[in-house]
GUTOR-202421 format. One record per residue (C-alpha): chain; y, z, x; residue number from 0. Coordinates in steps of 0.25 Angstrom, whole numbers, plus 2048, in hexadecimal, padded with zeros to 3 digits. Example, Ala and Ser with C-alpha at 12.3 -4.5 7.8 and 13.67 -1.06 7.14 Angstrom:
BEGIN
REC vodren  yy  zz  xx bator
REC      A 7EE 81F 831     0
REC      A 7FC 81D 837     1
This chain:
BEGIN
REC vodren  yy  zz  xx bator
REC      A B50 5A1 644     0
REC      A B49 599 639     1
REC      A B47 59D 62A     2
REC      A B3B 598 622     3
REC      A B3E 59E 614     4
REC      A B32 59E 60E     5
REC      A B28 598 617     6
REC      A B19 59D 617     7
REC      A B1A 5A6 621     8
REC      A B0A 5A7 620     9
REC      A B0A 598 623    10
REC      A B0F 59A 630    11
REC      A B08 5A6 633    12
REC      A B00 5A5 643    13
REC      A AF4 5AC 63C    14
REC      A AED 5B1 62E    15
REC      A AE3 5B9 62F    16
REC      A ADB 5C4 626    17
REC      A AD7 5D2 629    18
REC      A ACF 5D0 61C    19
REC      A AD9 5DF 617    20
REC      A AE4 5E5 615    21
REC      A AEC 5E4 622    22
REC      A AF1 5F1 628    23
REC      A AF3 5F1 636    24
REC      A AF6 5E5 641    25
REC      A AF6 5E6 650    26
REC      A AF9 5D8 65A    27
REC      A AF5 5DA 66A    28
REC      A AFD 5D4 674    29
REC      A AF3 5C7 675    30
REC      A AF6 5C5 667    31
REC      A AEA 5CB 661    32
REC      A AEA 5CE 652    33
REC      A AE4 5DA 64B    34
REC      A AE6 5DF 63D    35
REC      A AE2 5EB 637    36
REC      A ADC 5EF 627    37
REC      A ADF 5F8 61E    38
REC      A AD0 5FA 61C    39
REC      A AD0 5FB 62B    40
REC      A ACC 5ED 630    41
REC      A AD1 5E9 63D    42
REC      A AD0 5DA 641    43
REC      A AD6 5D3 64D    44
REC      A ADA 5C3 650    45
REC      A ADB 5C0 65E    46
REC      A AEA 5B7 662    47
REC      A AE3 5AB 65D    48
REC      A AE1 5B0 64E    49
REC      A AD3 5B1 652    50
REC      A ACA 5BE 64B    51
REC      A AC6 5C8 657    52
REC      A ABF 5D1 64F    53
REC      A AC0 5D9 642    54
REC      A ABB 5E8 640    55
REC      A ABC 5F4 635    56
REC      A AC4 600 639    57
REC      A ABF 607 62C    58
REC      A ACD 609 627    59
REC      A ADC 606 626    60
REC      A AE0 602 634    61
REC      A AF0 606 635    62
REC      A AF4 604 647    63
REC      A AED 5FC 651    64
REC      A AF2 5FE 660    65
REC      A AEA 5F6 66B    66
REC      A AE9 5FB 679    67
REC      A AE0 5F3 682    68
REC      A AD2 5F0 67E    69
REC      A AD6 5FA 673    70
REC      A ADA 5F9 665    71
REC      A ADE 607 65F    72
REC      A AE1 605 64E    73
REC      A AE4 612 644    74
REC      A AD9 610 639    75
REC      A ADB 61B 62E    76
REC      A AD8 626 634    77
REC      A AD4 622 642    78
REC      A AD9 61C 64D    79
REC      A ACD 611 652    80
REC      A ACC 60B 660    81
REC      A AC6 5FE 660    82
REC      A AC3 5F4 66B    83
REC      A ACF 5E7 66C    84
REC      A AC6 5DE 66F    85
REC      A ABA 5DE 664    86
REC      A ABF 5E9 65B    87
REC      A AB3 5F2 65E    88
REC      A AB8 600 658    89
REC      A AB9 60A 668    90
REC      A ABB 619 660    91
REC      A AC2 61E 655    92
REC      A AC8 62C 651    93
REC      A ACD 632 645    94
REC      A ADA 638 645    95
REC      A AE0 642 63B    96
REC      A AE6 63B 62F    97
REC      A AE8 62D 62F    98
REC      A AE9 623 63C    99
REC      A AF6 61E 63C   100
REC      A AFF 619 647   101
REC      A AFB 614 657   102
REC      A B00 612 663   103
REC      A AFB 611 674   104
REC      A B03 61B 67E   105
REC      A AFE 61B 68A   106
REC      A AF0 616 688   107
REC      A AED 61D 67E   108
REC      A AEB 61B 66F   109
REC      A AF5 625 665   110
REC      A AF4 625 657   111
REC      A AF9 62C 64B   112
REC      A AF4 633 640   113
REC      A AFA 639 634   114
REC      A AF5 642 628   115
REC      A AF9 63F 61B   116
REC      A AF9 64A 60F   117
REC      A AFA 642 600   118
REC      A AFD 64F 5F9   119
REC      A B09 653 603   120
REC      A B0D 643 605   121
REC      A B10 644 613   122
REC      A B09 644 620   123
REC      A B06 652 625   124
REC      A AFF 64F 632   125
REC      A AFF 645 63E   126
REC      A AFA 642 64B   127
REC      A AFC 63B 657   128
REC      A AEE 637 65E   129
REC      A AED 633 66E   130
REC      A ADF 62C 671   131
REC      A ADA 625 67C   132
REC      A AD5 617 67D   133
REC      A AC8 61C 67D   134
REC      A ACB 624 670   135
REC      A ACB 631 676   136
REC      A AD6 63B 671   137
REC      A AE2 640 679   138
REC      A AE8 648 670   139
REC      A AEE 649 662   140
REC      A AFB 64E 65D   141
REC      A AFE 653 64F   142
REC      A B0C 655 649   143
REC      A B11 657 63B   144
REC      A B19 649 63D   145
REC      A B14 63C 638   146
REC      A B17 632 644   147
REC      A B1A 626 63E   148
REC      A B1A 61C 64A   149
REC      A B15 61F 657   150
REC      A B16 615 663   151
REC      A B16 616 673   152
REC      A B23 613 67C   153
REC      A B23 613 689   154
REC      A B1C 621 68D   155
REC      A B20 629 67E   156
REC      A B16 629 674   157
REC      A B21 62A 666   158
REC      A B1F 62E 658   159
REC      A B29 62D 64D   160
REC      A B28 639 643   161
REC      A B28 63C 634   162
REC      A B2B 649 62E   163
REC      A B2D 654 631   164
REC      A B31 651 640   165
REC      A B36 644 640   166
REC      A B3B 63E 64B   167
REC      A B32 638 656   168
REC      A B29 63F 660   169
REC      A B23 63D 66E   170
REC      A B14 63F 671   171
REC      A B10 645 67E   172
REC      A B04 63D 686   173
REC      A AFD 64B 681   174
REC      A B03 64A 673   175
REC      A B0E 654 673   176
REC      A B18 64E 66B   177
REC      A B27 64F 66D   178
REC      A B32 64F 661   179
REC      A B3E 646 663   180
REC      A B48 646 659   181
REC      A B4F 639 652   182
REC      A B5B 633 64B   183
REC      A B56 63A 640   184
REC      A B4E 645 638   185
REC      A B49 63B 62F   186
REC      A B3A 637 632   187
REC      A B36 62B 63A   188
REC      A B2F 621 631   189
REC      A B2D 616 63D   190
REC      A B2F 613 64B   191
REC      A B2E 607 655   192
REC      A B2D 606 663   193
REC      A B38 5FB 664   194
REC      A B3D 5F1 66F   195
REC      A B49 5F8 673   196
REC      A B47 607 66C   197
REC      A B3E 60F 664   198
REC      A B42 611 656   199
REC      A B3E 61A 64B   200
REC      A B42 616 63D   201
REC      A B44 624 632   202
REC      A B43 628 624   203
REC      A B51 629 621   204
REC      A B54 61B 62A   205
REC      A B58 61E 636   206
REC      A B53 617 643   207
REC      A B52 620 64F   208
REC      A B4E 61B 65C   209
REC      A B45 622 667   210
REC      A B52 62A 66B   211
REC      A B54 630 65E   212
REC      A B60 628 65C   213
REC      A B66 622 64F   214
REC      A B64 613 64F   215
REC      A B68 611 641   216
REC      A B64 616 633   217
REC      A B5F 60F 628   218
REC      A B64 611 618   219
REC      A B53 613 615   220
REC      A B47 618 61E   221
REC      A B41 60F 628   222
REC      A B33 60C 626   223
REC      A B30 602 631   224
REC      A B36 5FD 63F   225
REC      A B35 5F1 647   226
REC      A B3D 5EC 654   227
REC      A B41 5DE 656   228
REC      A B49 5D7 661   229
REC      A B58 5DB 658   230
REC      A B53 5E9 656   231
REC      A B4C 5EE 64B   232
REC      A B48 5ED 63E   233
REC      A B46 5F8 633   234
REC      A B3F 5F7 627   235
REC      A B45 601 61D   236
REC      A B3E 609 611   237
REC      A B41 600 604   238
REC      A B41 5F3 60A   239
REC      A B4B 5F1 613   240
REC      A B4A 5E9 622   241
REC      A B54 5ED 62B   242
REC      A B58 5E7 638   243
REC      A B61 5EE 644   244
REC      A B62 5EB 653   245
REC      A B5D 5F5 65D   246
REC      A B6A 5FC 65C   247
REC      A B68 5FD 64C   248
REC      A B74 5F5 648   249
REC      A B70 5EE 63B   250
REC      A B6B 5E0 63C   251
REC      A B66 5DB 62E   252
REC      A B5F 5E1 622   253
REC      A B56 5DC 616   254
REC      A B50 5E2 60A   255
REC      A B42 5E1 603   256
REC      A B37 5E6 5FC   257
REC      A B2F 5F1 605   258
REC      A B2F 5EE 615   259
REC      A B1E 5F0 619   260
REC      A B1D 5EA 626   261
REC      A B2A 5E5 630   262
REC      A B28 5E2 63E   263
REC      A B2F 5D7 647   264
REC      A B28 5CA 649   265
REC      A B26 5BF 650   266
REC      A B33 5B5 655   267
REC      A B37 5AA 64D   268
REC      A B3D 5A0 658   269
REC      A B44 5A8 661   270
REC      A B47 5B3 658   271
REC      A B41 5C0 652   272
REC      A B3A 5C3 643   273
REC      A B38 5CD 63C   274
REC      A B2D 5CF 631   275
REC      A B2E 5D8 624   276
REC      A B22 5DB 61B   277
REC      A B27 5E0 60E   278
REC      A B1F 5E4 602   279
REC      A B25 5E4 5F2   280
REC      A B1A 5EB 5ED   281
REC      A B12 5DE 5E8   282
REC      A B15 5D3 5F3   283
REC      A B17 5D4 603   284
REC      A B22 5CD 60A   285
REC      A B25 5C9 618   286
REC      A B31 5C5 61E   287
REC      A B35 5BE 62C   288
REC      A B43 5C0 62F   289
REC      A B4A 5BF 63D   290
REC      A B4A 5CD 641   291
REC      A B5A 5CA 646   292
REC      A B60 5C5 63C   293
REC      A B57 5C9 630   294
REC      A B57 5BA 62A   295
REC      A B48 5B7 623   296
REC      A B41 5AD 627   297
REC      A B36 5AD 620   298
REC      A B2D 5B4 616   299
REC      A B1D 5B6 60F   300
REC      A B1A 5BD 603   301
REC      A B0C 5C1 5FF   302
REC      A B03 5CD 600   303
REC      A B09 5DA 608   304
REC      A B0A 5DB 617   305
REC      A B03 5E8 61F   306
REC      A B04 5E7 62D   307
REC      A B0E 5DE 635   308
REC      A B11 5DE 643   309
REC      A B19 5D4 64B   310
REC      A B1F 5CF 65B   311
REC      A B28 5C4 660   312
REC      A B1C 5BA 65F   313
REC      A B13 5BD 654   314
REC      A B13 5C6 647   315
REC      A B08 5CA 63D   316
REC      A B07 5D1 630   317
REC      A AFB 5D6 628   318
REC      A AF8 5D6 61A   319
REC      A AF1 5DE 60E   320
REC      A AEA 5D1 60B   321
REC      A AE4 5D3 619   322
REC      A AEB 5C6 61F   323
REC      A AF1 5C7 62D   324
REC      A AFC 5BE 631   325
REC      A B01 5BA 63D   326
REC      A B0E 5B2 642   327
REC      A B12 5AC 650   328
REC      A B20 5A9 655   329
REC      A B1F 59B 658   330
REC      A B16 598 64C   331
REC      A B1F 59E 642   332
REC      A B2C 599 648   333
REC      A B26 58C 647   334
REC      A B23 58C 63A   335
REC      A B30 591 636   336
REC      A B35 587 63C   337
REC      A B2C 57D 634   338
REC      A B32 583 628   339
REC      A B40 584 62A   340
REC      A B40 577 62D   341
REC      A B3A 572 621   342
REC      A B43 57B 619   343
REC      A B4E 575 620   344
REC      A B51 568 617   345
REC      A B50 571 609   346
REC      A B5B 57A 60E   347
REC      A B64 571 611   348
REC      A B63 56B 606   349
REC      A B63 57A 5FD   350
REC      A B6F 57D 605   351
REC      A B79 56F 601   352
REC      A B74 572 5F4   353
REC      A B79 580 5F4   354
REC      A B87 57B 5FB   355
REC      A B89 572 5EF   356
REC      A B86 57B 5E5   357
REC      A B92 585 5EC   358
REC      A B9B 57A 5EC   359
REC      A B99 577 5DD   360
REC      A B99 586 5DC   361
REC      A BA7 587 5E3   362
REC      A BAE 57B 5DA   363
């Protein structure tokens, strides 16, 4: 795989566009359509061209989008907000109890989830799963003391990870009677991904569980984020800390940095897979493309810090607090890192006869 140092990755960006605020959620369709999300619950989409479609206002922070159809279902604060796909014409809208987090499609229909926060207590006493229609109508709603932390659909199960006090994870019924399954652990889950081979669930206390409830391997901090790539998967750990494993959890590669924000696969580089780490110091956002196999970096950017990223085999996207959208493309990207690492080829040979004589004077 080519390495590119420090080239702009910016530069050889497919698209730049701006959402005009703080980016907070993203969303790509299957035709290659782009929509972004605001913290001050702007919503703006760019056809596969780059082209606008349409822009509208939400009214506040836009956290999911999940499309089905003609339908484009977002979490906005406290509401989930069905709007048309096509123009963006806002469908209905209802109000959940506690802010509107997560969302996912099960069988044609729209599930969302909602949790309560207490300041003074600094936990989360109350969430909800909600089932709507398309056409907004309410199925049902089921409460529980839990916080799901993820929730996504495979194949006929509708699945929840769970904080404290239950843990575990938890089946929900088409009528929303929920069903406790136990993990590899007691300690909560903190995230969880459909994978390509496996579900996984990553803990407090480190340990990966798959969708059995079996021990995959366990980490020395807690797992605050998951992404599955061709190899396996990838963990990004409480303090920094990027870990790679193949789908059986042997260990791979590892890396260390500032605070992990955003980490998903990306898209191929040649014929093989990326991977993307947003990482925030507390004053400057970084991203890094490494090859998801081997761990090597292949390039990175520096600059203002990253919010939302999402990514596939052909394209992958960030968005920014700045409100800048970027978007990279397989056979673009490789291309310019090609451009680069031929141009860098000539400095390095040169840098790397100067360093073989300066070990041979060294050795004297």
């Amino acid at each position: 795989m080519l390495a590119a140092g420090n080239m702009d990755l910016e530069a050889a960006a497919w698209m730049v566009r701006s959402l005009g605020q703080c980016v907070s959620a993203l969303f790509q369709s299957e035709e290659g359509d782009l929509i972004a999300g605001g913290w001050d619950g702007r919503i703006r989409m760019w056809d596969s061209q780059g082209e606008h479609v349409w822009t509208i206002e939400s009214g506040d922070r836009v956290s999911d989008f999940v499309r089905q159809g003609d339908y484009l279902f977002a979490t906005c604060g406290l509401h989930i907000i069905a709007f048309s796909y096509v123009d963006g014409k806002q469908l209905w809208s209802h109000a959940l109890e506690g802010s509107a987090d997560a969302l996912t499609t099960h069988k044609g229909q729209v599930m969302a989830v909602s949790s309560v926060y207490d300041i003074e207590h600094n936990d989360f006493l109350e969430s909800a799963v909600w089932c709507y229609s398309e056409s907004g109508e309410l199925q049902w709603v089921s409460r529980m003391d839990e916080r799901p932390w993820t929730i996504f659909s495979s194949s006929d199960e509708l699945v929840i990870g769970l904080g404290r006090p239950q843990c575990g994870f938890a089946l929900v019924g088409d009528n929303g009677e929920i069903e406790y399954k136990e993990l590899a652990t007691e300690s909560p889950v903190m995230c969880g991904v459909n994978g390509k081979k496996k579900q996984l669930f990553g803990h407090a206390d480190g340990t990966i569980s798959n969708g059995k409830g079996q021990l995959i391997t366990k980490c020395e901090k807690g797992v605050e984020s998951l992404s599955c790539t061709s190899h396996g998967f990838i963990c990004a750990l409480d303090g920094g800390d990027l870990v790679a494993h193949t789908a059986d959890g042997e260990l791979m590669w590892t890396h260390q940095g500032s605070q992990i924000v955003e980490q998903a696969e990306g898209c191929n580089i040649g014929d093989e897979n990326s991977h993307w780490t947003a990482r925030w110091d507390g004053l400057k956002g970084y991203l890094e493309v490494r090859n998801s196999q081997t761990g090597e970096q292949l390039a990175t950017m520096e600059g203002c810090q990253i919010r939302a990223m999402l990514g596939d085999e052909q394209t992958i996207a960030i968005g920014c607090d700045d409100g800048k959208v970027i978007l990279w493309q397989s056979e673009l990207l490789t291309r310019r890192l090609s451009e680069e690492s031929s141009q860098l080829s000539p400095t390095d040979s040169r840098k790397s006869a100067l360093q073989a004589k300066l070990r041979a004077l060294r050795d004297k």
